[in-house]
C-alpha positions as semicolon CSV with decimal commas, in nm:
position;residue;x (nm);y (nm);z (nm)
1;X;-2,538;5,353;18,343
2;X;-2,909;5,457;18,314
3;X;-3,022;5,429;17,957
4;X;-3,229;5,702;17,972
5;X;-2,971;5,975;18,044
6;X;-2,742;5,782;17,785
7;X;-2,998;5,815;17,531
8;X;-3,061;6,173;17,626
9;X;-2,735;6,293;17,590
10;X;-2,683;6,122;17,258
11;X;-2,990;6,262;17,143
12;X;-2,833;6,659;17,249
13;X;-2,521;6,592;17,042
14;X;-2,702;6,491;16,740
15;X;-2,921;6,825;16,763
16;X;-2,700;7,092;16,669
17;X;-2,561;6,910;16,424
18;X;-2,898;6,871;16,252
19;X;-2,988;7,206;16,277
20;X;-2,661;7,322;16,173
21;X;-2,676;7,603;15,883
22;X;-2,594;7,503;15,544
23;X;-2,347;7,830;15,368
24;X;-2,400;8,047;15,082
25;X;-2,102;8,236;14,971
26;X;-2,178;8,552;14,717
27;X;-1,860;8,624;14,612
28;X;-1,891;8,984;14,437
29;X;-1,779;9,328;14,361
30;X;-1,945;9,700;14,460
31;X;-2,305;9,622;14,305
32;X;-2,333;9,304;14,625
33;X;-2,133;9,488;14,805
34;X;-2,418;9,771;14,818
35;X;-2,203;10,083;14,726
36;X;-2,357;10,381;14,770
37;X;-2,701;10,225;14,987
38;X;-2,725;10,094;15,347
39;X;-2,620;9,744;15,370
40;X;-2,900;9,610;15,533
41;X;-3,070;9,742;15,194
42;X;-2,855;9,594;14,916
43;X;-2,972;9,233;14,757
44;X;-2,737;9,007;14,979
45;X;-2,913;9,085;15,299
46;X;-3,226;9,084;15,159
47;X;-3,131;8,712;15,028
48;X;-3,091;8,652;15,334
49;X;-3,421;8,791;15,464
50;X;-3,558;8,579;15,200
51;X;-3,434;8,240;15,279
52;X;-3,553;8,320;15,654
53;X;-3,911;8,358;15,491
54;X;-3,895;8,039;15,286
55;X;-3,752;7,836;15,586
56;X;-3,430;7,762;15,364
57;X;-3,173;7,714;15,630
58;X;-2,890;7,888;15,492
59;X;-2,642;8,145;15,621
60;X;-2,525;8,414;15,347
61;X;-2,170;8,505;15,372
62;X;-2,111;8,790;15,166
63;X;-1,780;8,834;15,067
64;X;-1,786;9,082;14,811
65;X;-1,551;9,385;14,749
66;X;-1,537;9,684;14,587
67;X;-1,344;9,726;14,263
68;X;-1,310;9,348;14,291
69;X;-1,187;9,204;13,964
70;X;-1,219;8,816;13,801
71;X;-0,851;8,780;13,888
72;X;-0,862;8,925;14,273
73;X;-1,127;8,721;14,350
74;X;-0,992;8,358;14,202
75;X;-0,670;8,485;14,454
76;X;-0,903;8,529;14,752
77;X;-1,139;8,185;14,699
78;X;-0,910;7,916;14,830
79;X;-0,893;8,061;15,164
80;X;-1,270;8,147;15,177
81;X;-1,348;7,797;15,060
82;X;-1,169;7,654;15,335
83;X;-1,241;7,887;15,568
84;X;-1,644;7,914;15,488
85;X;-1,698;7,565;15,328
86;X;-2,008;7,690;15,079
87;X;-2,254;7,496;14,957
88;X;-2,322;7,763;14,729
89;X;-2,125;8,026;14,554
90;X;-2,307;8,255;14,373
91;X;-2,012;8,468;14,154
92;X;-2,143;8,776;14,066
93;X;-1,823;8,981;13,916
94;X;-1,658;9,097;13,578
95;X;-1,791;9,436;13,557
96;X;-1,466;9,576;13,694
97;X;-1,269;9,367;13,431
98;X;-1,519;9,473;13,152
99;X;-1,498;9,811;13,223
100;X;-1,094;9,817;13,233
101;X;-1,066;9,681;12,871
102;X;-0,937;9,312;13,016
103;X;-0,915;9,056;12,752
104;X;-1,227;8,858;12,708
105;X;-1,009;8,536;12,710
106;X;-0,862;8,644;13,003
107;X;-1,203;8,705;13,227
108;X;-1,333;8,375;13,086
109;X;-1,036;8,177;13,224
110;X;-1,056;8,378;13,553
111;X;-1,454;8,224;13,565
112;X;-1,311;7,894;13,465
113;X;-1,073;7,865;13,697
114;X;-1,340;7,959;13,997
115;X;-1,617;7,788;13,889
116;X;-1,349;7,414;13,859
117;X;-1,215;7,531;14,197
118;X;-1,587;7,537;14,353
119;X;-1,676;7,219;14,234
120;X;-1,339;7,058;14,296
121;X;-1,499;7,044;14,710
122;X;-1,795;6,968;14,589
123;X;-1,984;7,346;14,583
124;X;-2,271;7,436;14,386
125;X;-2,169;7,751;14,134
126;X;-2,418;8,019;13,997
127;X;-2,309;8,283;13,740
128;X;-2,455;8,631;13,810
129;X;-2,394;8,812;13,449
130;X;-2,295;9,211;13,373
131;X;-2,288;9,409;13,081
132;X;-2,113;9,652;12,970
133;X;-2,186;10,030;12,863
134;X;-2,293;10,111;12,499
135;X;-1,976;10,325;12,510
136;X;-1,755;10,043;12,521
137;X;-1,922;9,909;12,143
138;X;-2,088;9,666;11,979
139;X;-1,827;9,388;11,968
140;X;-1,676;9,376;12,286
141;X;-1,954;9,459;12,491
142;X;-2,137;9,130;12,279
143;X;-1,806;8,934;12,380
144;X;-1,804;9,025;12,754
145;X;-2,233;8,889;12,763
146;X;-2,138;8,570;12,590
147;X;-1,862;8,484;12,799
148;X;-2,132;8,393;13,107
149;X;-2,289;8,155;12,851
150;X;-1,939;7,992;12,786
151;X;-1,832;7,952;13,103
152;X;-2,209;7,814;13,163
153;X;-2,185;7,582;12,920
154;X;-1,864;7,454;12,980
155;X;-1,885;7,409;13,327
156;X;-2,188;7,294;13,362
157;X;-2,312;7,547;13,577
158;X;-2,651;7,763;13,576
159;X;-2,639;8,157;13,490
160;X;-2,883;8,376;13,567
161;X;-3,085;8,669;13,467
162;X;-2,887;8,989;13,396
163;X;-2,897;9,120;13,726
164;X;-2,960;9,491;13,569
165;X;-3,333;9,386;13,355
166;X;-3,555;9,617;13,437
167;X;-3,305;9,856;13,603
168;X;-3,074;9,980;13,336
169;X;-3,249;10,154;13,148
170;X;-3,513;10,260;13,375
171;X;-3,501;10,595;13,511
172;X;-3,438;10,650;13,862
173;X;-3,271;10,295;13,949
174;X;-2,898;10,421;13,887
175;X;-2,696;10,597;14,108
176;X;-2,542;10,926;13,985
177;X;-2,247;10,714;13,824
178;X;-2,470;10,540;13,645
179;X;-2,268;10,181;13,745
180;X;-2,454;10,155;14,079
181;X;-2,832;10,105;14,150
182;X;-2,979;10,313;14,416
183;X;-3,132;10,134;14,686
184;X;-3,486;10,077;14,547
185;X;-3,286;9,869;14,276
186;X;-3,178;9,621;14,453
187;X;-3,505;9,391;14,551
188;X;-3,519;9,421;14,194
189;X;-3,211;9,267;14,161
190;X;-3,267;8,992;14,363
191;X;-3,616;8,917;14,162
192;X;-3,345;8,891;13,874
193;X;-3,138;8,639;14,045
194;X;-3,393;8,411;14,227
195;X;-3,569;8,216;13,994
196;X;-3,209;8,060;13,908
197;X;-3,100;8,056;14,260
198;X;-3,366;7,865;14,405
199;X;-3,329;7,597;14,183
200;X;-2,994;7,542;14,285
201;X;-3,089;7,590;14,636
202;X;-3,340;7,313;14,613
203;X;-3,107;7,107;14,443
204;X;-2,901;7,132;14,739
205;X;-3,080;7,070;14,985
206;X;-3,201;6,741;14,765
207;X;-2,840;6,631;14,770
């Protein structure tokens, strides 16, 4: 056989397989799901607008749904695991459970449970946190914040920025509802939940 085409063709398998994408999974209710704003708008895409920029060779699978709870989402992970195989999985959820009055134990052994089953294939977890209203008081709303630390610290896992700072309590950034941002929110957002982000991408791609 010439050597030359054998080397040629052996050289054209290798290539997509170099260039192949590496998978980030955001795994999310209605605020990266982009309720209320065009998709194209809402943080995810512009994640993935972002990683285009910086030459990070990612692909962002959002898989976030509205009204999506701690619980619904550890039911739903296995298959997208499998199914996406992540390198990342940034879990941005609990407002829905906060905001229903679930036990704080409860939502903390939901995060538990996702976070062990990410790193059981060997994924890369980051904690998006939420707070809760001032309606909801003092105590519980300082239970529901701390829980992202917990989970952060037992895990091992980074947590980021409250992905509301400089949105909350700003007006203009809130939808009607006051739960959702408008769509001049969300690059804010995603300034919230970079700094943290990158890190872990870098990390990743240092593996």
């Amino acid at each position: 056989m010439n050597y030359r085409i054998l080397f040629l063709i052996v050289c054209l398998s290798v290539l997509p397989v170099i260039g192949q994408a590496k998978t980030l999974l955001v795994l999310g209710d209605s605020i990266s799901a982009a309720y209320g704003v065009p998709v194209e708008k809402g943080w995810v895409s512009l994640l993935q607008q972002r990683l285009v920029q910086n030459k990070y060779n990612y692909k962002v699978v959002n898989a976030s749904v509205v009204g999506e709870t701690t619980l619904g989402a550890q039911m739903r992970l296995a298959d997208l695991l499998t199914k996406h195989k992540p390198n990342i999985v940034v879990i941005e959820l609990g407002g829905n459970d906060g905001l229903r009055g679930i036990s704080l134990k409860e939502i903390e052994s939901n995060f538990i449970k996702m976070v062990s089953m990410i790193t059981e294939v060997n994924s890369d977890a980051l904690l998006v946190p939420m707070q809760m209203p001032p309606n909801y008081g003092m105590k519980y709303r300082e239970g529901f914040f701390s829980i992202y630390q917990k989970v952060s610290e037992i895990m091992k896992v980074p947590v980021s920025k409250f992905i509301f700072q400089n949105i909350a309590d700003v007006p203009g950034l809130m939808q009607a509802d006051g739960i959702h941002p408008v769509e001049s929110a969300h690059p804010i957002m995603l300034e919230n939940i970079w700094p943290s982000l990158s890190k872990l991408i870098n990390k990743d791609i240092n593996k």
